[in-house]
PARO-496955 format. One record per residue (C-alpha): residue in three letters; x, y, z. Coordinates in pm, whole numbers, plus 32768, in hexadecimal, padded with zeros to 4 digits. Last residue first. Layout:
- ALA,X,Y,Z
...
// end
This chain:
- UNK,A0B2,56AE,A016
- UNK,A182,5554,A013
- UNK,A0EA,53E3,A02A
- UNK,A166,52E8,A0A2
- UNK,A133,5184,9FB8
- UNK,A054,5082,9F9A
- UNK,9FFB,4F89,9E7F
- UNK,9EF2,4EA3,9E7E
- UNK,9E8A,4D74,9E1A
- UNK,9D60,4C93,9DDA
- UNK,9D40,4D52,9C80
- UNK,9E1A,4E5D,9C69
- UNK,9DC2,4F71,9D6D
- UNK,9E7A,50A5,9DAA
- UNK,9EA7,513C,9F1F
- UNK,9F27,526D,9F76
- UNK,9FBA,52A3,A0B6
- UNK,9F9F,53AF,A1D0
- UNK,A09F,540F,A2EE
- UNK,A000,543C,A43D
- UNK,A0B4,550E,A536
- UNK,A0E5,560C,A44F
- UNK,9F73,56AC,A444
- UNK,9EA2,55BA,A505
- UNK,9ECD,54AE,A5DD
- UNK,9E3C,531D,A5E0
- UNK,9F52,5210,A54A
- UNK,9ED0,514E,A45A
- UNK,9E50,4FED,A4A5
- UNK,9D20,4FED,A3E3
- UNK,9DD9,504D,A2AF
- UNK,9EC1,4F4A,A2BF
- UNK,9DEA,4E37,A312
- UNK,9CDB,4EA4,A1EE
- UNK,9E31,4E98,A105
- UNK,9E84,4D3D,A17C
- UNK,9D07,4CC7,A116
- UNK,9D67,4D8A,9FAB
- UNK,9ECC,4C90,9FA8
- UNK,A001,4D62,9FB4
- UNK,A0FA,4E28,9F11
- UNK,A1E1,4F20,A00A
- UNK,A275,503C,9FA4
- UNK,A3B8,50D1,A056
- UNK,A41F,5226,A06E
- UNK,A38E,5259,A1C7
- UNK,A3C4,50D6,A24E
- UNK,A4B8,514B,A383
- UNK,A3B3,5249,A3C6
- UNK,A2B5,511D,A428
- UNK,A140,5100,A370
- UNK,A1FC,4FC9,A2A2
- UNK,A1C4,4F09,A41C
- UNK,A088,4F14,A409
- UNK,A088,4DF8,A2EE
- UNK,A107,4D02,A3CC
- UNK,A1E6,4BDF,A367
- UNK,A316,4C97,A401
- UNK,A362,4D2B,A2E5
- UNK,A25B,4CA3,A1BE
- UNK,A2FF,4B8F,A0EF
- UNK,A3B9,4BC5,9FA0
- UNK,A4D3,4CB1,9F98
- UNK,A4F9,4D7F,9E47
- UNK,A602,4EB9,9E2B
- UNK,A6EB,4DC9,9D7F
- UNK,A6AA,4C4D,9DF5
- UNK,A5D0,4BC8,9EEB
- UNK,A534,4A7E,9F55
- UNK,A588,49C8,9E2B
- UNK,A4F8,4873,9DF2
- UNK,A5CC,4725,9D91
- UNK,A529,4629,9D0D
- UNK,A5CC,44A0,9D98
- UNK,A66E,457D,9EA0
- UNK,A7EB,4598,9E94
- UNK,A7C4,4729,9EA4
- UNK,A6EF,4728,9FB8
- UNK,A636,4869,A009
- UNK,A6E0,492E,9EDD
- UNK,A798,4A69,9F0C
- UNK,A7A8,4B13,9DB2
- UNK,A86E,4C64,9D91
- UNK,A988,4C20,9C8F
- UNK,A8C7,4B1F,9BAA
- UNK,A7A9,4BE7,9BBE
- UNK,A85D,4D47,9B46
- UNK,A8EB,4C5D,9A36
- UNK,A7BA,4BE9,99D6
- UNK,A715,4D17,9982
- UNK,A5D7,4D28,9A56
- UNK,A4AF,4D54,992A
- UNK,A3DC,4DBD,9A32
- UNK,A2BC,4CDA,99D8
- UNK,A3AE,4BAE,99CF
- UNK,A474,4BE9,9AC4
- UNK,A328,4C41,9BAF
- UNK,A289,4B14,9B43
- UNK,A3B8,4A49,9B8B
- UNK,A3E3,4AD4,9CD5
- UNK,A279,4ACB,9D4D
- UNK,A2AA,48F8,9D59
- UNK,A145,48E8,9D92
- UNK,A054,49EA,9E1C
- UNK,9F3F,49D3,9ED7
- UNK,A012,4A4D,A015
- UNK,A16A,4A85,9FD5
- UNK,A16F,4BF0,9FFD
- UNK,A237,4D15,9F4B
- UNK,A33C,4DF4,9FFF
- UNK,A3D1,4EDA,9ED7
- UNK,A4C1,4FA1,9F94
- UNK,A55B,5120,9F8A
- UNK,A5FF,51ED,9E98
- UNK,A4C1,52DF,9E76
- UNK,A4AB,52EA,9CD4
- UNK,A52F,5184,9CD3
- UNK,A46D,50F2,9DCC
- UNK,A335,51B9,9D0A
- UNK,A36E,50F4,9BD3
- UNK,A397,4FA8,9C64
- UNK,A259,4FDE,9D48
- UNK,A1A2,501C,9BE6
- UNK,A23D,4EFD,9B26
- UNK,A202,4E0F,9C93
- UNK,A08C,4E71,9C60
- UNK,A06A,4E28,9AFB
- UNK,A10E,4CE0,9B5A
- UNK,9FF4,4C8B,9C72
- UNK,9EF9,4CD0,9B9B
- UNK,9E35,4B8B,9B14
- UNK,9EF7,4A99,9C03
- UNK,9ED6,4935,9B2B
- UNK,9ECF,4854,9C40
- UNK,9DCB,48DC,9D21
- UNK,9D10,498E,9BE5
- UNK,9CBF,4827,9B59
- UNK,9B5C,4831,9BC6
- UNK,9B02,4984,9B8F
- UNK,9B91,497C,9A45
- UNK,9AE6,4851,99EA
- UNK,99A4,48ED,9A4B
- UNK,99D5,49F4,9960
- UNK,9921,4989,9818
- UNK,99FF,4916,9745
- UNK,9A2C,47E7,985F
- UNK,98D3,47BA,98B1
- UNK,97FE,47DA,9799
- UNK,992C,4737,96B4
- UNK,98DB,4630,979F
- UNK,97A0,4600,9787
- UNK,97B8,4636,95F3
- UNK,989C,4530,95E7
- UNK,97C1,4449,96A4
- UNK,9692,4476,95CE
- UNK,976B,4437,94A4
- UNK,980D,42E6,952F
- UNK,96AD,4265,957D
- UNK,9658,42E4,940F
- UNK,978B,422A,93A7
- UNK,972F,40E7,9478
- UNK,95ED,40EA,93FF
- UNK,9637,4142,9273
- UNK,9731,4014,9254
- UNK,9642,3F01,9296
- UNK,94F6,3FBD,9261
- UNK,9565,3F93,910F
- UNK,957B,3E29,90D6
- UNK,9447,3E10,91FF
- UNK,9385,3EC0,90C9
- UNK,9400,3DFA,8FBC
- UNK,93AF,3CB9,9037
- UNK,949E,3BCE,9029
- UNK,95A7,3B69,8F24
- UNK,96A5,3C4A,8FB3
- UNK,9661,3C39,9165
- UNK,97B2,3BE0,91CD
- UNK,9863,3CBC,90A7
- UNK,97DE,3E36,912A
- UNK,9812,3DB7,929D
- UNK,9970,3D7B,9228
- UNK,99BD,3EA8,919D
- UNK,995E,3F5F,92DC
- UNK,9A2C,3E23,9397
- UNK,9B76,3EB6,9289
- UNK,9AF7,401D,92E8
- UNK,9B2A,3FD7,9471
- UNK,9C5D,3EF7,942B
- UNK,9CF6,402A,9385
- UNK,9C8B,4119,94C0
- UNK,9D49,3FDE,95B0
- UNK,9E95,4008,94AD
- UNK,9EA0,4188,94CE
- UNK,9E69,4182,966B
- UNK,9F5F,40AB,96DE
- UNK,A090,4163,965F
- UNK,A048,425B,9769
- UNK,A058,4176,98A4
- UNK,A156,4255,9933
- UNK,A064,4387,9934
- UNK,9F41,42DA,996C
- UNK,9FB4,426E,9AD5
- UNK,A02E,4100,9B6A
- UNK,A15B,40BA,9C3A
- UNK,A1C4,401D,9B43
- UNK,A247,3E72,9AFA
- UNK,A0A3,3E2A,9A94
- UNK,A085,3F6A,9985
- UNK,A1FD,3EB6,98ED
- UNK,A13E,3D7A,98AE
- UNK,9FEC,3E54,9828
- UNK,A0EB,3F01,9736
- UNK,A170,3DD2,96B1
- UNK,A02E,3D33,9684
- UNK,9F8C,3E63,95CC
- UNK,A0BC,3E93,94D6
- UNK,A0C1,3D1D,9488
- UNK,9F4D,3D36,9436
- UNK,9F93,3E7D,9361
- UNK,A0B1,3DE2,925D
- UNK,A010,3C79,923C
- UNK,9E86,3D74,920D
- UNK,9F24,3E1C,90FF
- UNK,9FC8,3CF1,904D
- UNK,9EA5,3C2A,905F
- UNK,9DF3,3D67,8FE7
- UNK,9E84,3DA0,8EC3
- UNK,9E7D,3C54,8E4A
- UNK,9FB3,3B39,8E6C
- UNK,A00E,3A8C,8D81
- UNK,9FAC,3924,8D72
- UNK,A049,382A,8E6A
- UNK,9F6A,3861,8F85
- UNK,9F73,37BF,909B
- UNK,9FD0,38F6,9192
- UNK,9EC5,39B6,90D7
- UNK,9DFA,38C0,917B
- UNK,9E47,3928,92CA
- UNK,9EA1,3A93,92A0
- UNK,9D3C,3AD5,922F
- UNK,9C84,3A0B,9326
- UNK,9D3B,3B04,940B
- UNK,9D05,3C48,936C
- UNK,9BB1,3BC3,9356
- UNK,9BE1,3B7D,94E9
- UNK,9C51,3CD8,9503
- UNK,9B27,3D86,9436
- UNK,9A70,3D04,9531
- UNK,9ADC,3D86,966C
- UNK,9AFD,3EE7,95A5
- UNK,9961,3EA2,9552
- UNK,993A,3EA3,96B2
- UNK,99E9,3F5F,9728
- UNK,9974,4096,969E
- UNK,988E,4106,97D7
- UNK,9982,418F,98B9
- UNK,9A07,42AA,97AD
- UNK,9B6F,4269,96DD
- UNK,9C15,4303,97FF
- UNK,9B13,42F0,98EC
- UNK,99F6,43F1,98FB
- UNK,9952,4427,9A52
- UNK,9A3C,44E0,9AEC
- UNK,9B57,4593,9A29
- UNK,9C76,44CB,99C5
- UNK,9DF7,4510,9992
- UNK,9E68,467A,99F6
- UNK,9D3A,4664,9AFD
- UNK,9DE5,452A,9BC8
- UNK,9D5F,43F2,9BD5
- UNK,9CC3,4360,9D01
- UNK,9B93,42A2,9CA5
- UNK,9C5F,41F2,9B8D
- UNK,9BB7,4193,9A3B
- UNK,9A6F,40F3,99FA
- UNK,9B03,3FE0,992D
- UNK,9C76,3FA8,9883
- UNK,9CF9,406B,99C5
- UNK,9C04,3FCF,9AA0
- UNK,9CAA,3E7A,9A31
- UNK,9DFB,3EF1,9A44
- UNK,9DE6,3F77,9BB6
- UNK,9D56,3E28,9C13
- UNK,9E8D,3D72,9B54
- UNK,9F64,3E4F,9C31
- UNK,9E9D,3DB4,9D96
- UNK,9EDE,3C99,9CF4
- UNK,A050,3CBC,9CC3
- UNK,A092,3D3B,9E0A
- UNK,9FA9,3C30,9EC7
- UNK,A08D,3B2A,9E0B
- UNK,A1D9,3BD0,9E38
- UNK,A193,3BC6,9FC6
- UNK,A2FB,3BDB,A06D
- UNK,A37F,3D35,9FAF
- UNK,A2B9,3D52,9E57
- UNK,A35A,3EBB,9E30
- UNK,A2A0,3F55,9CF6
- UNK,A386,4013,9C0D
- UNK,A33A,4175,9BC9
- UNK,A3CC,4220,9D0A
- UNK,A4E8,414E,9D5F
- UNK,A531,416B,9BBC
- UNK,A598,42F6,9C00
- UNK,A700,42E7,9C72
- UNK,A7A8,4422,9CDF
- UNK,A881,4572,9C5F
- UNK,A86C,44AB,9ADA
- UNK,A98A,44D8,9A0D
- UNK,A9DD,45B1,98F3
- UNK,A9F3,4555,977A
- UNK,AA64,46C7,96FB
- UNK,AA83,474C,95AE
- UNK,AAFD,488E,94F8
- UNK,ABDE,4938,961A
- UNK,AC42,47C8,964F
- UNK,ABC2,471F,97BA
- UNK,AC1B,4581,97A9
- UNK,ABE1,4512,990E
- UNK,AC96,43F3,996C
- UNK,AC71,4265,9907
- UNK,ABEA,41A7,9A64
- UNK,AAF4,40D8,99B0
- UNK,A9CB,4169,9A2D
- UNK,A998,42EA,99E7
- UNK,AAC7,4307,98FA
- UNK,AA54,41B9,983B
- UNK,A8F3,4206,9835
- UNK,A938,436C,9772
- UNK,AA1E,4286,9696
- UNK,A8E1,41BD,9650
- UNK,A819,42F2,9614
- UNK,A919,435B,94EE
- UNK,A916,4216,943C
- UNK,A791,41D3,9452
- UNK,A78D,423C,92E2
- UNK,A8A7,4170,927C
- UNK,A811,4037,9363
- UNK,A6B4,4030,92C2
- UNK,A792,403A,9163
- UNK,A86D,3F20,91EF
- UNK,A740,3E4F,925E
- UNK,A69C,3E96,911D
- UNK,A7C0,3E0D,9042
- UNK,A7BB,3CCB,910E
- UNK,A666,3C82,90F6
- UNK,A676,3C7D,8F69
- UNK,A762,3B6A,8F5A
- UNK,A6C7,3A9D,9085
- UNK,A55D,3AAE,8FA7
- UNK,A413,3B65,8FDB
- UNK,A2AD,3AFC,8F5B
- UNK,A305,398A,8F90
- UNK,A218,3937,90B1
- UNK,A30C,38FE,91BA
- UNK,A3CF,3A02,915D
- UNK,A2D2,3B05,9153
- UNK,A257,3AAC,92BB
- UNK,A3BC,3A9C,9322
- UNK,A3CD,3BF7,92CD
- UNK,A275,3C76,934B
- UNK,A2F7,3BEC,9497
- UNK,A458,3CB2,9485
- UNK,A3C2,3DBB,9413
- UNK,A2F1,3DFB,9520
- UNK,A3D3,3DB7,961A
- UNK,A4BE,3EC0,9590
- UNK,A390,3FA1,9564
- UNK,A2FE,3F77,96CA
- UNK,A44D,3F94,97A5
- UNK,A4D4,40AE,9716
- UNK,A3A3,4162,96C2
- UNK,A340,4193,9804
- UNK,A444,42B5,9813
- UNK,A388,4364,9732
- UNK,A3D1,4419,95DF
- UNK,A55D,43D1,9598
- UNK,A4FC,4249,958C
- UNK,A3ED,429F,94A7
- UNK,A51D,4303,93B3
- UNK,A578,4171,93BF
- UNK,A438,4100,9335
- UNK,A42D,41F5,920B
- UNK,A5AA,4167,91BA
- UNK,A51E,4001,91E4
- UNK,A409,4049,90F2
- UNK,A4FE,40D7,8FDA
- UNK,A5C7,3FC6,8FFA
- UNK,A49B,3EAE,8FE2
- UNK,A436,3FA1,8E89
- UNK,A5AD,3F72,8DFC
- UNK,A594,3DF8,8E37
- UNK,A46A,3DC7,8D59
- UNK,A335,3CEE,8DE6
- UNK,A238,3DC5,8D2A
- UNK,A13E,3D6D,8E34
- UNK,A1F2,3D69,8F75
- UNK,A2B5,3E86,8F16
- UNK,A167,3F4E,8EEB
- UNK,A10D,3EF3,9060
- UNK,A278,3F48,90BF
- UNK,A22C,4092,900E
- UNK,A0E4,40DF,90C9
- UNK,A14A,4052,9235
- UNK,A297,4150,9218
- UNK,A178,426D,91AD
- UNK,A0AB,41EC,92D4
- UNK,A18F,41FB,93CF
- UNK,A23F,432C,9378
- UNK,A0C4,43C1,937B
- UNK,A089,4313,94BA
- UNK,A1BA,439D,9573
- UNK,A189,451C,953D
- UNK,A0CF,453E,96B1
- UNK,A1F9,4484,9764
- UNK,A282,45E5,97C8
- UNK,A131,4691,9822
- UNK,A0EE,4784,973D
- UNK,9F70,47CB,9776
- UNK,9E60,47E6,966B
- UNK,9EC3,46B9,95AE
- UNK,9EBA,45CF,96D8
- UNK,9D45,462B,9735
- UNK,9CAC,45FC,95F2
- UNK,9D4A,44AC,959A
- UNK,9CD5,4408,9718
- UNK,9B86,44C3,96E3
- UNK,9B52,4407,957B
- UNK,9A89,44FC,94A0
- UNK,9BA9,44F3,9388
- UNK,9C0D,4387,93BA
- UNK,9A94,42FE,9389
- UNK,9A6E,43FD,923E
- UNK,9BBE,4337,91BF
- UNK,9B50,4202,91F8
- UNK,99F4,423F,916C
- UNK,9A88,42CD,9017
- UNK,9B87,419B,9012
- UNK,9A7D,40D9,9042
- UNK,99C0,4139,8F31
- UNK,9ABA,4179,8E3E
- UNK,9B95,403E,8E33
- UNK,9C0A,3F4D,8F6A
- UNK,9DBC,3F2C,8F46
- UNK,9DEE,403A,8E71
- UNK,9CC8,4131,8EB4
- UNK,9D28,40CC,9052
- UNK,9E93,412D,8FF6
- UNK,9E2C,42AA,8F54
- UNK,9D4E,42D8,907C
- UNK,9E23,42A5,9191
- UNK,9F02,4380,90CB
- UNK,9E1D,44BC,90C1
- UNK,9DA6,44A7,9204
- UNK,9F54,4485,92A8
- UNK,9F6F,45BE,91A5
- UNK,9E9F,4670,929F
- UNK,9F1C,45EC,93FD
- UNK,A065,4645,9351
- UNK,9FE1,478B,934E
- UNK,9F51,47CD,9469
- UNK,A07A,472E,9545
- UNK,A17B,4819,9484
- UNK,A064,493C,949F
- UNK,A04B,4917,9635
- UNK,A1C8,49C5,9665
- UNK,A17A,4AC7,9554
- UNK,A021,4B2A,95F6
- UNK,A0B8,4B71,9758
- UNK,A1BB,4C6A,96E4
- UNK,A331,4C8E,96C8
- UNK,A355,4CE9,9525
- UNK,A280,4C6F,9402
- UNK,A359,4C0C,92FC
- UNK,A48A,4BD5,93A5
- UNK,A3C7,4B4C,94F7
- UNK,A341,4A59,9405
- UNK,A47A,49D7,9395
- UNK,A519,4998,952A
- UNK,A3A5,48F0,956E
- UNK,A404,47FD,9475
- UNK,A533,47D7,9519
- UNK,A494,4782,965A
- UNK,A393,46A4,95D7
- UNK,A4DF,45E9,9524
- UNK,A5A0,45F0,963F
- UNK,A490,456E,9736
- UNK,A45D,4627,989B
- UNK,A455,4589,99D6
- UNK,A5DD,451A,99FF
- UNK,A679,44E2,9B5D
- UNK,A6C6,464E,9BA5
- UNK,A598,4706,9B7E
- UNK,A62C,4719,99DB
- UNK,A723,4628,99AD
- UNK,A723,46D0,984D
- UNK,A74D,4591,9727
- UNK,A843,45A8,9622
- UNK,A8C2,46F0,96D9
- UNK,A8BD,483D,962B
- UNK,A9B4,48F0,9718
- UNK,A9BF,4874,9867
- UNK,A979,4985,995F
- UNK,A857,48BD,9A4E
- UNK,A760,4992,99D3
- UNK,A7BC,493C,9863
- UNK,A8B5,49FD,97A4
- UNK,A8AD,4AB4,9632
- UNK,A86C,4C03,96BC
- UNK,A70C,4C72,961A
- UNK,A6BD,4B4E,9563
- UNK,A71D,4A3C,9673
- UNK,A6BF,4AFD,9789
- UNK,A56F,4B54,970B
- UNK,A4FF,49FD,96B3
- UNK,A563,4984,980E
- UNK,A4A0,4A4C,98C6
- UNK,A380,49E7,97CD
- UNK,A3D5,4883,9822
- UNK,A3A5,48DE,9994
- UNK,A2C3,49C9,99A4
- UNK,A1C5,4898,98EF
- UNK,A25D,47BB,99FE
- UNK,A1E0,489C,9B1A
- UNK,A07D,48D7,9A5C
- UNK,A01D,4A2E,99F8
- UNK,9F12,4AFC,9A00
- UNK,9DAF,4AAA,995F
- UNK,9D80,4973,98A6
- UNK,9CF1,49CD,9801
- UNK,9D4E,4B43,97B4
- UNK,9E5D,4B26,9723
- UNK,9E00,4A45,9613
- UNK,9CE2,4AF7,95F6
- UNK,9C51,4A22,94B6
- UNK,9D9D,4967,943D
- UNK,9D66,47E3,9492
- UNK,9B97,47DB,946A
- UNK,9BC1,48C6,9325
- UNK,9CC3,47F9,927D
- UNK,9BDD,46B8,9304
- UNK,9AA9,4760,9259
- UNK,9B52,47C7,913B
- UNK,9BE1,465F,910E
- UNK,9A5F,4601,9113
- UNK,99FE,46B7,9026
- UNK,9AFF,46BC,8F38
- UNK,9AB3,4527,8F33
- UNK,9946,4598,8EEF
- UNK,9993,4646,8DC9
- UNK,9A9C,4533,8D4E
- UNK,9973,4434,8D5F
- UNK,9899,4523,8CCA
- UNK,994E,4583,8B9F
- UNK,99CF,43DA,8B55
- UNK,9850,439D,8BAD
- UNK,97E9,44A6,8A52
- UNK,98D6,4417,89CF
- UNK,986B,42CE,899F
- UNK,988C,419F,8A6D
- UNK,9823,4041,8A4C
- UNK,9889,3F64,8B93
- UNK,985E,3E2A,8B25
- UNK,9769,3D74,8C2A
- UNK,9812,3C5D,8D2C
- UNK,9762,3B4B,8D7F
- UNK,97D5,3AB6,8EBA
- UNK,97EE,391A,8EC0
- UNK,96E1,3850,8F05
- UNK,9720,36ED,8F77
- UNK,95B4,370D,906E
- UNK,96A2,36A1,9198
- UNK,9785,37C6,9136
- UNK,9663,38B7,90C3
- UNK,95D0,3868,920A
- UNK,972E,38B8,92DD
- UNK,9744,3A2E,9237
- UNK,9619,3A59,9275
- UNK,9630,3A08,93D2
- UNK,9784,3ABA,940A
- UNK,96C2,3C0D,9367
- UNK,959D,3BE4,946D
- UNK,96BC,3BAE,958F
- UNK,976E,3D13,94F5
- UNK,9623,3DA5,950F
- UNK,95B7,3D62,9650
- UNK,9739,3DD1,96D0
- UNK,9723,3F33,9622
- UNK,959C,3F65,96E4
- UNK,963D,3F13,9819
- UNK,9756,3FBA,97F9
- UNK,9668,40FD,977B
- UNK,956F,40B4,98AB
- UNK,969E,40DB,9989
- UNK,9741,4202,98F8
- UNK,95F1,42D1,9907
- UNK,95B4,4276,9A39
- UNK,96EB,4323,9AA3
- UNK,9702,443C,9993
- UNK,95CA,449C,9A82
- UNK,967A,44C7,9BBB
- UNK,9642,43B3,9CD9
// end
């Protein structure tokens, strides 16, 4: 076992002691009739300079964590990153997609969706400012991953006050989960702060109770449908149970639930017409200013679970998947979404995230019998409870991965500082040293694992790790063999091994024009659920004949040929044997794990 190993077991271990010692306080004070004391916080300014010092702090540290290297770290380029940025540039330098519509509501993308509209057209603004490269595809993620610090702070001050909003918002900035999302641009990676500012405003709704404000959160909930397709079964669900939950206990009424089903409905307007042309039979509607196309194939097959003739074993062997999810994490995650030994909110935290549930809980319960206004955080925790059930429902219907189980995340870090906050309360009254050790344990534990991590993955090692699916090279090399293809007229032959999806990279580093793809693409299947190129322009992608030798043949003279560096070695090794003309020479240029070759000419 690794030492982040250990160390996440005696830190679980450590976060479970202390949540049992904070239940038995808690459960002595009952029997005892105490109630918790709470002091009067008196501040001068002298706190008010600190506290806002040490909030800078920390939101420079979680600026610095999302936009240091953004490039670089990950290093290369993801398949779905080249796709969105593909995208980008098409839009703002010819006003088409890939596919040829022009601006669609939402860009079919591989064929049966994969990239969000609103990531997508994001990425279309950045591009403007900062043209075709790697940093301006990562800074839309990296920046909402940045004001997503800043608001999960602002509703934590509303609903908890200073000190938990200040430890909230330092948990959300060293989270692994956070840090790792805003640094790549993955198409569901905008989701949480959509979620959370549609969360924020319902939550505000909830306590001012004026129509205008239920609107309002209803629009917000409706845009996260344009961020993730997850989002159309989680945030109409979760409405409607956080809906009935108002209703129920008088914080909403029929006249003002009508007026935010229409406004969720005005902004959801142009996606629903999207779903009407795609399943509802109506035709494509392509304008030279707008476009709703329709999907090439169906992509629920692939995200739906298929409970066949065992639902039961399906479903529990789901509900497994959950649990590690909410715990230590999956074994077998890919590198875009965890890195070993630190889960996404760290193995060790569940603890206190188990807990702050069943306050959430307690919470909704008697807040259910209420018949006094509401506080803050009954309304916060009616808003995020719902949130968290609905997307733990939809996490059991998946075929489970991070990615799709995105608007998990936000409400399980809130329940993490609402049990921080709790361990504070359960021991209030007690001794003041186990008061503090309380809250200062788990952070410290939370601290140490941070700075593992950011050991690790700042470090290098996550770049080692994550090089298989992020290809650190392989579009330099395909720029290069693009440029001497067109010098020489010949081929670009580039391999398929350790590589994913090579067209889209090299569209994307290449800056194809779309037209010139639309006119030269050959795709493998074009009804496949994602369809994949195998050659367009001067591009084919596969080796000929599967053999690297075979690019030492005349016939391959003015052709170049990008491979893997092991493929180079097999290439070189198999050369013909001569001298003077019999045996042409090539030049060889490294990128990475791969290599360009081409013939050389005295």
């Amino acid at each position: 076992m690794r030492i982040i190993d250990y160390f996440n077991i005696l830190a679980a271990v450590v976060n479970a002691a202390l949540v049992l010692v904070c239940l038995a306080a808690a459960l002595r004070r009952r029997r005892q009739g105490l109630s918790v004391s709470h002091a009067i916080e008196i501040r001068t300014r002298r706190d008010d300079i600190l506290y806002a010092v040490l909030v800078l702090a920390v939101l420079a540290l979680g600026v610095f964590l999302r936009f240091w290297d953004l490039p670089g770290l990950p290093d290369g380029l993801q398949q779905d990153e080249a796709s969105i940025g593909y995208e980008a540039y098409c839009l703002s330098n010819f006003g088409i997609d890939r596919n040829g519509y022009p601006w669609p509501v939402y860009p079919i993308t591989w064929g049966s969706g994969g990239g969000s509209p609103l990531m997508i057209y994001c990425n279309v603004l950045t591009t403007k400012l900062f043209g075709t490269r790697v940093f301006s595809i990562r800074f839309v993620t990296a920046f909402f991953g940045t004001l997503t610090l800043l608001l999960f702070f602002l509703v934590l001050l509303r609903l908890y006050g200073r000190k938990t909003a200040l430890t909230g918002l330092f948990v959300l900035t060293v989270m692994p989960w956070h840090i790792m999302l805003s640094r790549f641009s993955l198409d569901s990676n905008i989701a949480p702060f959509f979620e959370l500012l549609a969360a924020s405003v319902m939550t505000a709704a909830v306590l001012s109770q004026e129509t205008r404000t239920y609107c309002l959160a209803a629009g917000l909930y409706s845009l996260c449908l344009y961020t993730y397709g997850s989002a159309n079964i989680v945030i109409p669900l979760h409405l409607v149970l956080v809906c009935l939950l108002l209703l129920a206990c008088h914080r909403m009424t029929v006249r003002q639930l009508l007026p935010g089903i229409l406004a969720f409905l005005a902004v959801a307007s142009l996606l629903a017409l999207f779903y009407a042309v795609n399943f509802l039979g109506v035709p494509e509607i392509v304008t030279p200013y707008f476009s709703f196309p329709k999907f090439t194939s169906s992509h629920f097959g692939s995200v739906f679970i298929s409970f066949g003739s065992h639902p039961g074993a399906v479903l529990l062997q789901n509900l497994r998947g959950l649990m590690l999810t909410l715990t230590v994490g999956h074994a077998d995650e890919v590198s875009w979404n965890m890195m070993p030994g630190y889960a996404t909110l760290y193995q060790f935290t569940f603890p206190v995230t188990f807990y702050g549930i069943a306050l959430g809980a307690v919470r909704l319960v008697r807040s259910r019998t209420k018949r006094d206004a509401w506080d803050p955080e009954d309304a916060g925790n009616a808003v995020f409870f719902t949130l968290l059930v609905c997307s733990m429902i939809f996490a059991l219907l998946i075929e489970q991965d991070i990615n799709r189980e995105v608007f998990l995340f936000l409400p399980l870090v809130f329940y993490h500082v609402t049990g921080l906050k709790g361990l504070a309360d359960g021991v209030a009254g007690t001794r003041r040293m186990l008061s503090r050790a309380a809250v200062l344990v788990p952070l410290l534990l939370l601290t140490a694992g941070f700075g593992s991590f950011a050991k690790d993955y700042y470090g290098g090692r996550y770049n080692d790790y994550a090089s298989y699916n992020f290809m650190p090279g392989y579009g330099d090399a395909m720029v290069l063999a693009d440029r001497i293809a067109a010098d020489t007229g010949g081929t670009v032959w580039s391999t398929y091994s350790n590589v994913a999806s090579p067209f889209m990279l090299t569209l994307y580093y290449t800056r194809t024009n779309p037209k010139e793809f639309l006119a030269t693409v050959h795709y493998k299947d074009p009804e496949a659920e994602f369809r994949v190129a195998d050659r367009f322009g001067h591009f084919v992608f596969g080796l000929p004949e599967q053999e690297v030798s075979h690019c030492a043949d005349e016939k391959y003279a003015r052709d170049v040929f990008v491979v893997t560096a092991q493929e180079a070695v097999d290439f070189t090794e198999s050369m013909p044997e001569g001298s003077g003309r019999e045996a042409p020479s090539y030049d060889l240029t490294p990128f990475g794990n791969f290599v360009v070759i081409r013939r050389s000419y005295p």
